[in-house]
N, C-alpha and C positions, 0 to 999 in steps of 0.2 A: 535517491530519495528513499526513506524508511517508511516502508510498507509490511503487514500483515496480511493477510486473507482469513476471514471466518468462515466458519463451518457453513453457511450460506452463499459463500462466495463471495463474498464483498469484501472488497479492497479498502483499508481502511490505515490511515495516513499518521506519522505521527513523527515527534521530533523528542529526542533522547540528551539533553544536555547536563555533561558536570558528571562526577562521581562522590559515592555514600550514599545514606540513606535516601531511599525516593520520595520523593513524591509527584503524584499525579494528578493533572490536573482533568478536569470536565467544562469546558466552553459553554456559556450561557447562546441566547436564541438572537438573531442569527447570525450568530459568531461563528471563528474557526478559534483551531490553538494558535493562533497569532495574537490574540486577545491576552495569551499569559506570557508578551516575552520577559516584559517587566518582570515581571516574579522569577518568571526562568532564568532570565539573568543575574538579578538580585540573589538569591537561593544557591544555585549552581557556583559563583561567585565565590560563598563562604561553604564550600563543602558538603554540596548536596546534590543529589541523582537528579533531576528533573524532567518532567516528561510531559507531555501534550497530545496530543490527537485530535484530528479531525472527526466529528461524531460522521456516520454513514450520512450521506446527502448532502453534506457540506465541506467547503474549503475543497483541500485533494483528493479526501476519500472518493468511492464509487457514489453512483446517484442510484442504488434497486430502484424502483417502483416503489417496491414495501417493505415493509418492518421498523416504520419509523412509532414504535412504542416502548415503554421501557423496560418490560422482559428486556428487550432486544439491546437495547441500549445497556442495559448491565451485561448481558451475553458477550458485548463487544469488551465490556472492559476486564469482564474475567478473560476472556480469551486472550486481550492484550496483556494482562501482568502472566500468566502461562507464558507466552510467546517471548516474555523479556524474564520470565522465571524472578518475577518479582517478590520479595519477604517484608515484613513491617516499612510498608509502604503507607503512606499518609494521603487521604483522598481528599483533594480540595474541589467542590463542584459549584458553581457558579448560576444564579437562577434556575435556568429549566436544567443544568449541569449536576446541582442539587439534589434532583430528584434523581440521575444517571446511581451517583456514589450512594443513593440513601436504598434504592432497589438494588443495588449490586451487593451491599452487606445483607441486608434483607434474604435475596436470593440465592447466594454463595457462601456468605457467613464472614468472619472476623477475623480468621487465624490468619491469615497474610497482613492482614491491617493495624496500623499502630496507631491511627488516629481517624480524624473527620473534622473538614471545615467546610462547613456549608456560608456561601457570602452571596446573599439578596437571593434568597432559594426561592422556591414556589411550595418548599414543602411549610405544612405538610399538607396542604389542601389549598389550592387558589381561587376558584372562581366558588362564586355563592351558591350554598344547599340551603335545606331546611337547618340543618344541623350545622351551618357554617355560616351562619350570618355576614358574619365579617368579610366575606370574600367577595368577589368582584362579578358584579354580574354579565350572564353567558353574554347577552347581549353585545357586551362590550367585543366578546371573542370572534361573536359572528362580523363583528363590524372589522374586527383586524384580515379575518380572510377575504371578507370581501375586498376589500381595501388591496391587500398584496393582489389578487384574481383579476382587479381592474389596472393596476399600475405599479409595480412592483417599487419601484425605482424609486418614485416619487413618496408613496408610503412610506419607505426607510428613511428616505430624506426627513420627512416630516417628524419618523420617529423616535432622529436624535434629538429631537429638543427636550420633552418631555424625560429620555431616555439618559443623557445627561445635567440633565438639571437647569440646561441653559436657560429657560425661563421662570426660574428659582433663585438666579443669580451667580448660578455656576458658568465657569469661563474655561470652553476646550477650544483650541488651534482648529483652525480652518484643515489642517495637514489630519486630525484624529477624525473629523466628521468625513472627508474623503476616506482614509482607509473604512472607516466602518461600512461605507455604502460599496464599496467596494469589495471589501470582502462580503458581505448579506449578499451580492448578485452572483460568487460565485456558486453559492449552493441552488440546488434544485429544486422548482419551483413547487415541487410536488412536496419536497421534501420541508420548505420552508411554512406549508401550508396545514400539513397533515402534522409537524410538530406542536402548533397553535391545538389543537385540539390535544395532543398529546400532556401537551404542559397545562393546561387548562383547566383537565377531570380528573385526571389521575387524583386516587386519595394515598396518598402515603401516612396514612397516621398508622395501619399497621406496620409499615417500613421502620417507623420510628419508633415503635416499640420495641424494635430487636436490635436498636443499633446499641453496642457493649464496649464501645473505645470510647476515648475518652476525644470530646466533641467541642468544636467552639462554633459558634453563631456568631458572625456578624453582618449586620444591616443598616442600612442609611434611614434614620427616621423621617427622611423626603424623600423615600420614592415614592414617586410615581406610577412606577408600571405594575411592581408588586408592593404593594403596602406594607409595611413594618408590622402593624396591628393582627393583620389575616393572616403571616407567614412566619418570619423569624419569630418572633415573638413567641409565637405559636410553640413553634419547631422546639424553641429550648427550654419549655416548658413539659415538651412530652419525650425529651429524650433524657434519660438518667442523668444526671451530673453533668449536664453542659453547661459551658460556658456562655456569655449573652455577652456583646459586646454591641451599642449602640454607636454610630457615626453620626453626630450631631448635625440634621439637616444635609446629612449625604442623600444625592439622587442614587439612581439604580448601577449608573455607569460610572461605580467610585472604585472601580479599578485603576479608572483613568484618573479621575478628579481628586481621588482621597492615593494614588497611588505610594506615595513615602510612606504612609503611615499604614499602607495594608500590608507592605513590603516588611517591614517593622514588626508589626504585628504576628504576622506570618514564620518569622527569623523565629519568637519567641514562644509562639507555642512549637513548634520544631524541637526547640532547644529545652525545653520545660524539663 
C-alpha cells in the first residue's frame, strides 16, 4: 500500500496510476480517492500520471484527532507532490477538495502547477455572510453535524439523494449508493464532523486571488448541496481567465451521474 508520512506524523494514503504528466486529484466530503477511479482510469488510460489520496481522517489514511483545516490540508498535498517529486502537475479538487487545491496554490504558490479544475467546489465562500448573501445558511451546517453526531449511517444514507440528484430525476445503481455509505463510514467520526465546519467558513476569495494557472470550473446548475449561484459561479468570476463550464441540471454527485462527459472534459483541458 502507498503511504507517505507528514511532518505531523500522519499517515497519509494514496494511489499512483499510468505514466506522463500528473494529475492530482482532491476527494470531495465524505469521500476517499476511490471517488476518482473513473478518471483515473480514463486519464492513465491515454497517457497520463494519476494520482489520488486519501485526505487525513479518511478512507486509509491515519485518523489524528486534529488538523482537519486547510492549512493542513494543503500541507498535506505539498508534502505529497515533494514526496512523488512532482513538476506541472494539474490539480483537480472536487467540492470541499476545491478548497484543498485552491489553499495549496495560495499557500505554496504555482511553479510545480500547470493547471486547476475545481468541479462542484465550495470555493470561494459557502455558507451565508453579510457579504455573501448567496450562500447557504450556518443553520443548515449545525443541522448536518448534528445529524452525523446522532446517526452517522443513516444521515449518509439519506444524503445520497439530494447528493445525487436522485430526487431531481437523476438514476444511480443501487451498487454507487452502497459504495458511497460505505466508504463515508470508513473515515473518522471526528474527522467527518470537524470537516463540515471546515468546508463551511472557510473564505477563500483571497485564495482565489493568487491562483495564476490557467483554471476550469465546472458545476452542475442542480446541485443541491453546494449551489451553482454561491460557488462556481462565483469562483470563475474571481479567478483571472477561468474557464466556466455549466452541467445542465447536473446534481453535486456528477462525477458519477455526468461521469462520460467529465472524463471527456477532463482529456481536453489536459490536452489544451
Amino acid at each position: 500500500m502507498s503511504t507517505f508520512i507528514t511532518t505531523d506524523n500522519t499517515e497519509i494514503y494514496f494511489k499512483d496510476w499510468g505514466t506522463g504528466k500528473a494529475v492530482l486529484f482532491s476527494h470531495g466530503w465524505p469521500l476517499d480517492g476511490d471517488m476518482w477511479d473513473s478518471q483515473m482510469t480514463y486519464l492513465a488510460s491515454r497517457g497520463y500520471r494519476t494520482i489520488a489520496f486519501d485526505r487525513r481522517g479518511f478512507g486509509r489514511s491515519s485518523q489524528p484527532w486534529e488538523g482537519y483545516d486547510y492549512d493542513t490540508f494543503a500541507d498535506d498535498i505539498h508534502q505529497l507532490i515533494e514526496h512523488l517529486q512532482l513538476t506541472e502537475v494539474t490539480l483537480v479538487g472536487f467540492s470541499m477538495g476545491g478548497g484543498d487545491v485552491a489553499r495549496y496554490i495560495a499557500r505554496h504558490g504555482s511553479a510545480k502547477v500547470a493547471g486547476l479544475v475545481l468541479l462542484g467546489a465550495v470555493t470561494p465562500i459557502f455558507i451565508k455572510t453579510d457579504d455573501h448573501p448567496e450562500g447557504v445558511d450556518p443553520a443548515v451546517f449545525d443541522g448536518i453535524r448534528a445529524g452525523l453526531l446522532k446517526d452517522r449511517a443513516q444521515f449518509i444514507a439519506d444524503f445520497n439523494t439530494p447528493f445525487y440528484g436522485i430526487n431531481a430525476g437523476q438514476t444511480v445503481s443501487e451498487g454507487v449508493l452502497t459504495q458511497t455509505l460505505n466508504i463515508a463510514l470508513m473515515a473518522s467520526l471526528k474527522a467527518t464532523v470537524d470537516c463540515v465546519t471546515a468546508f463551511s467558513e472557510t473564505d477563500f476569495r483571497p485564495d482565489l486571488a493568487r491562483i495564476d494557472v490557467p483554471t476550469l470550473v465546472i458545476h452542475g446548475d442542480g446541485d443541491q448541496i453546494v449551489p451553482f449561484e454561491a460557488t462556481g459561479k462565483q469562483a470563475a468570476e474571481l479567478i483571472r481567465g477561468a474557464t466556466l463550464t455549466v452541467y445542465e441540471g447536473a446534481p453535486h454527485g456528477f462525477a458519477v451521474t455526468h461521469q462520460d462527459r467529465l472524463n471527456e472534459d477532463l482529456l481536453a483541458f489536459l490536452s489544451r
